[in-house]
C-alpha positions in Angstrom: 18.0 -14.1 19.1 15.8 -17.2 19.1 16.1 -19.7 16.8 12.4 -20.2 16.7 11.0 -19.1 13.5 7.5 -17.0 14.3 5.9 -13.6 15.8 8.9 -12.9 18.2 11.4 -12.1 15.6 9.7 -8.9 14.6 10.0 -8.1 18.4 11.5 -3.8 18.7 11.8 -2.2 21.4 8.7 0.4 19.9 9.6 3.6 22.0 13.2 3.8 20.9 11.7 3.2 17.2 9.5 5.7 17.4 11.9 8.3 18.4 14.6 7.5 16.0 12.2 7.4 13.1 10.6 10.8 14.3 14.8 12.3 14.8 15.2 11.0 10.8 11.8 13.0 9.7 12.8 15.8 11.6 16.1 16.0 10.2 15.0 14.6 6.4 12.0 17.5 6.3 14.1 19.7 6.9 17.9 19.6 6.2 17.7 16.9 3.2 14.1 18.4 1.5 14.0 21.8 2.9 10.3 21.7 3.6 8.5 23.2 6.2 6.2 20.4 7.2 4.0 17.3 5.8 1.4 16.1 3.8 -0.2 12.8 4.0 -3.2 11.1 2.5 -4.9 9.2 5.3 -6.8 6.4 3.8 -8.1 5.0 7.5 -5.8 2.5 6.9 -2.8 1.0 9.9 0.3 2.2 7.2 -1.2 6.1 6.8 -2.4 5.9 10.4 0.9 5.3 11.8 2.7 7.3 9.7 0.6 10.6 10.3 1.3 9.5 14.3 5.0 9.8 14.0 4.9 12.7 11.3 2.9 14.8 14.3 5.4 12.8 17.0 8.4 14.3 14.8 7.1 17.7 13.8 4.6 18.7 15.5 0.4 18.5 14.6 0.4 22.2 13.4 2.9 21.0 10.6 1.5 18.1 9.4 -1.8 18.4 6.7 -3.8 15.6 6.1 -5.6 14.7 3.4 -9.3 12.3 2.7 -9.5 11.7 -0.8 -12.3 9.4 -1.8 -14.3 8.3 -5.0 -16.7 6.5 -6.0 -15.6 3.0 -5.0 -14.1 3.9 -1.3 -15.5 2.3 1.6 -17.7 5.4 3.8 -15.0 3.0 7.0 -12.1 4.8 5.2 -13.4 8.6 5.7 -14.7 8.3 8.9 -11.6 6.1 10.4 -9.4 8.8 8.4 -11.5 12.0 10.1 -11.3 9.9 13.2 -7.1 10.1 13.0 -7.0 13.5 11.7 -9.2 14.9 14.8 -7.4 12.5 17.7 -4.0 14.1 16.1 -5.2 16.9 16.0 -4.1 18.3 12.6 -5.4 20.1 10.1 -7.3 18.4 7.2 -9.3 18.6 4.3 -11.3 15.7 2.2 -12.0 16.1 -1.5 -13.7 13.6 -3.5 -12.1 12.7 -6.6 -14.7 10.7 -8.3 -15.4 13.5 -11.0 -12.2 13.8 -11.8 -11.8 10.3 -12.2 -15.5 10.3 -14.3 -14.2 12.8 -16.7 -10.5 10.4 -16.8 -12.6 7.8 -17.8 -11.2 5.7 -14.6 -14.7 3.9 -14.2 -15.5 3.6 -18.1 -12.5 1.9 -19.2 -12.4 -0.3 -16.2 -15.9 -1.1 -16.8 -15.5 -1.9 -20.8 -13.0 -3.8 -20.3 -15.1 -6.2 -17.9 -17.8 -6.5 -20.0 -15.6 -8.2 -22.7 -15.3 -10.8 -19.6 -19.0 -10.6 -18.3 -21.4 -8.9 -21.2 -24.1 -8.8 -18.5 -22.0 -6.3 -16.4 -23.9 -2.6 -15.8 -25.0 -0.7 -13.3 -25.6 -2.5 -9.5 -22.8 -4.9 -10.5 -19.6 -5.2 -8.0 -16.1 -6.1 -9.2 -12.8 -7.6 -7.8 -9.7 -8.6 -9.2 -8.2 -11.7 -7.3 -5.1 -13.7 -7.7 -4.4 -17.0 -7.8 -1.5 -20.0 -9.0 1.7 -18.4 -7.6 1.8 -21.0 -5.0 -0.2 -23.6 -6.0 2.2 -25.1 -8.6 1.7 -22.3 -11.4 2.7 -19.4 -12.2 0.5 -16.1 -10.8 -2.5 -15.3 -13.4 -5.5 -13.5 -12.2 -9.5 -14.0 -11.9 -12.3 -11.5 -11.9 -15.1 -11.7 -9.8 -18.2 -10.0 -10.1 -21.4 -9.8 -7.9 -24.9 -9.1 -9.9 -27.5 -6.8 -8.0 -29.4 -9.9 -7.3 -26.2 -11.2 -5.5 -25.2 -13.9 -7.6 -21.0 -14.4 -7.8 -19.4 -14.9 -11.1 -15.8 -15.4 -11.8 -13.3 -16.5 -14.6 -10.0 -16.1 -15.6 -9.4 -12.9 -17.0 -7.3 -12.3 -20.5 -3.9 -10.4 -20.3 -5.7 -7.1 -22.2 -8.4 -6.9 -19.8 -6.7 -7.1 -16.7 -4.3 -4.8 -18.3 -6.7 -2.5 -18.7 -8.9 -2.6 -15.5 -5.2 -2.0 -13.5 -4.2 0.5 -15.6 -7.9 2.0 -15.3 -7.8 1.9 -11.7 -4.0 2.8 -11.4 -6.2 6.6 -11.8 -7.2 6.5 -8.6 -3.6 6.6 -7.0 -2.0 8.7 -9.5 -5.2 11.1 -8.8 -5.0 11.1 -5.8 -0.9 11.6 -5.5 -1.7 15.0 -7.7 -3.8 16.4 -4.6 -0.9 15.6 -2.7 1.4 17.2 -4.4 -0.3 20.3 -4.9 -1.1 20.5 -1.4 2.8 20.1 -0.8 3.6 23.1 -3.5 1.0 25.3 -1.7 2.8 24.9 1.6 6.2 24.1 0.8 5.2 20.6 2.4 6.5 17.4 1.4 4.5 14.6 0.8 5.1 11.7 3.0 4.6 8.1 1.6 3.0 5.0 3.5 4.2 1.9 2.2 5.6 -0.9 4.5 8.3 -3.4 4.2 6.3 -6.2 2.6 4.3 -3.4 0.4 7.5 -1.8 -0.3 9.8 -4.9 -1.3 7.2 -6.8 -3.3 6.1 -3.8 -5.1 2.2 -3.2 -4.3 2.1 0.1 -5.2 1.5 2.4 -8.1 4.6 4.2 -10.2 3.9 7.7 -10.2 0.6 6.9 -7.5 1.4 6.0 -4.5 4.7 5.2 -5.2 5.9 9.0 -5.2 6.8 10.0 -2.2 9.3 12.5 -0.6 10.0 10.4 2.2 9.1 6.8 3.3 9.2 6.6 7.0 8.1 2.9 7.7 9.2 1.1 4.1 11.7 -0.7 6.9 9.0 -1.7 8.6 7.1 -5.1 8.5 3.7 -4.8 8.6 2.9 -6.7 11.8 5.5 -4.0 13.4 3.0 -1.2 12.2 0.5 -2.5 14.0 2.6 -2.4 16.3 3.6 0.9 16.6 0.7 2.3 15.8 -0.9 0.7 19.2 2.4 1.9 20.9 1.7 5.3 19.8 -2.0 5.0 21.2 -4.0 5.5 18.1 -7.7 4.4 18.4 -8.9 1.2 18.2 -11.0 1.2 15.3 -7.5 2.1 13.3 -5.6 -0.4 15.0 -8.0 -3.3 14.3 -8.4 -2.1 10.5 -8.1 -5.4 8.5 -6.1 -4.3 5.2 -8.1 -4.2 2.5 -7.1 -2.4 -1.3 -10.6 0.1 -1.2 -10.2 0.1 -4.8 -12.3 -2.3 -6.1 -16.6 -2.3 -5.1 -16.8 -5.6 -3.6 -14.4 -5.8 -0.4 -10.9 -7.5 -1.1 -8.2 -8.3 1.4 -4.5 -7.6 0.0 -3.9 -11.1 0.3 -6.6 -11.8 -2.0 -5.6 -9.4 -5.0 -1.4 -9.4 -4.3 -0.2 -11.5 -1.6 0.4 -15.4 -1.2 -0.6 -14.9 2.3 -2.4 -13.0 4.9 -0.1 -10.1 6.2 1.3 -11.8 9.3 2.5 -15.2 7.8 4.0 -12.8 4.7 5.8 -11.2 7.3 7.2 -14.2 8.7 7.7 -15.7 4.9 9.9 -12.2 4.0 11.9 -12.2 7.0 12.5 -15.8 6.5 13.6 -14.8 3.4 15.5 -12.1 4.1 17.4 -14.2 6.6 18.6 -17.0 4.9 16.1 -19.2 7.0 15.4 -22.5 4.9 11.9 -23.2 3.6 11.8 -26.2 6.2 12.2 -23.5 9.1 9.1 -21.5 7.1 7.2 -25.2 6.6 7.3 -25.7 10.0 6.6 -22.0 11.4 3.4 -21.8 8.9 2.5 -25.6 9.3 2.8 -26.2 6.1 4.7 -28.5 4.0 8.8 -27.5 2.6 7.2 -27.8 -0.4 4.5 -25.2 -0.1 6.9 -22.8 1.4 9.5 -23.3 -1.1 6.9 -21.7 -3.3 6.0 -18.9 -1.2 9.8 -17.6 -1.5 9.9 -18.1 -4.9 6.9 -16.4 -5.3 8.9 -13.3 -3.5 11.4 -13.3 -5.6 9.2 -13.9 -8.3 7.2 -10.7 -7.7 10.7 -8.5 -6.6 11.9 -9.4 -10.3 8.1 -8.5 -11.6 8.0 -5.3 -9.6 11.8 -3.9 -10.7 10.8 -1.2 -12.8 8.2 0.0 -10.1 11.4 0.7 -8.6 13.5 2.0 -10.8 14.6 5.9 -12.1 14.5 7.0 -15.3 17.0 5.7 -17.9 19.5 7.7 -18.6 22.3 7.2 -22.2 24.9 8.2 -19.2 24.9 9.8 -16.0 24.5 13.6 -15.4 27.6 14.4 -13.1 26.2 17.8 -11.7 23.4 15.9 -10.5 23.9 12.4 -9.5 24.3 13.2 -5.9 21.3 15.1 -5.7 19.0 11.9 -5.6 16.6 13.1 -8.1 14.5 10.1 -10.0 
């Protein structure tokens, strides 16, 4: 391997990827799980895209169910690229919009109470984002609203520790919603329910516990994200899902991951993590980025920062000791 620090060290050889990952689904569905196929949510997004792809590359489209489960807030890009998938797979799927469950959760109500402690003015026509900010600028991570009125003005400001709280854990709904369609899907068809993160998603903990967390199995969580793209061209899925920019589709005005999570867009991350992960110094990282050793010394603390954060997204249930006629079954 090169010494070179930058896109080539995510290099695989895609074809003999695919296969052993579809040989391990194969085998996982049904000798580890004992399920007779898969469920996946497709959001439209490169993570859900690729992993329907190799769910139908390892079982077989008439075993693999996909889902479209959108609310109020979803982008009308994440249906149709999702419909799009489902139909070029050729599987069988069915969309149900969750916003009415979410209404009667109070998802949208508690969200939007705890905004207008921030923003009084806040009602209906407004737009909201969360976005992050200070994790590698010197300071610790701490996060900003930003609002959009309906005569397009943008406000922002820091937001207190309860409201953020609450707006996450309001939103948190829509995953853990969502995961429950999943799953009952799954117990209708003795499925199980496939789950989408990547490495980067995965290792830094952007997903919800007990949302989209839960999962059966988690066929590209090895996976940087770059190599998803990757694959997912490889495995000749449409263009409009390859060239999806990853957004969050959980907030109404649009937000990249890099903007609400991430110190950096997806493929410098990528680079960052594997840095990491390799024991590469932060000058190699300074010099691949063109940044300063500085800079990227803060970019890998703010991975390990978030990986210490993110622990109990991670972790089973507590136990006062361990259950010996169970530990080796896996269960969490």
């Amino acid at each position: 391997m090169s010494d070179k620090l930058g896109p080539e060290v995510l290099q695989l050889d895609y074809a003999a990827e695919a296969d052993r990952i579809a040989h391990w689904m194969r085998d996982t569905v049904a000798n580890t799980l004992h399920r007779r196929g898969v469920v996946i949510a497709m959001s439209g997004g490169i993570d859900s895209s690729a992993c329907a792809a190799l769910a139908v590359r390892a079982l077989g489209p008439k075993r693999v169910f996909g889902l479209l489960l959108p609310e109020r807030d979803s982008s009308s890009f994440s249906s149709r690229r999702g419909r799009l998938l489902a139909e070029h797979l050729g599987i069988e799927y069915q969309s149900h919009d969750i916003a009415a469950a979410l209404d009667g959760l109070g998802c949208y109500q508690q969200r939007d109470d705890a905004i207008r402690r921030v923003f009084p003015a806040y009602g209906d026509g407004w737009k909201n984002k969360i976005v992050i900010a200070g994790g590698t600028e010197r300071g610790i991570n701490f996060f900003k609203l930003v609002v959009q009125s309906p005569d397009g003005q943008m406000h922002e400001a820091r937001l207190p520790i309860r409201e953020y709280l609450q707006i996450v854990a309001a939103t948190n709904f829509k995953q853990r919603v969502r995961k429950t369609m999943e799953y009952f899907h799954a117990d209708r068809l003795n499925y199980a329910v496939i789950g989408t993160p990547n490495r980067l998603e995965y290792d830094q903990g952007f997903f919800v516990k007990n949302g989209d967390g839960a999962a059966d199995l988690k066929p590209i969580a090895h996976l940087y994200k770059t190599q998803v793209y990757a694959m997912a061209r490889h495995l000749g899925l449409p263009d409009e899902v390859c060239n999806a920019v990853p957004t969050t589709d959980t907030y109404t005005l649009s937000q990249g991951q890099d903007e609400f999570y991430f110190a950096l867009p997806y493929a410098q991350m990528d680079i960052a993590l594997w840095a990491l992960n390799h024991g590469r110094p932060a000058a190699d990282l300074a010099a691949a980025l063109g940044t300063s050793e500085e800079h990227a010394t803060r970019i890998y603390a703010d991975i390990q920062n978030k990986r210490r954060a993110t622990h109990y997204l991670h972790a089973r249930p507590e136990l006062i000791e361990p259950i010996d006629q169970v530990t080796d079954r896996r269960t969490g």
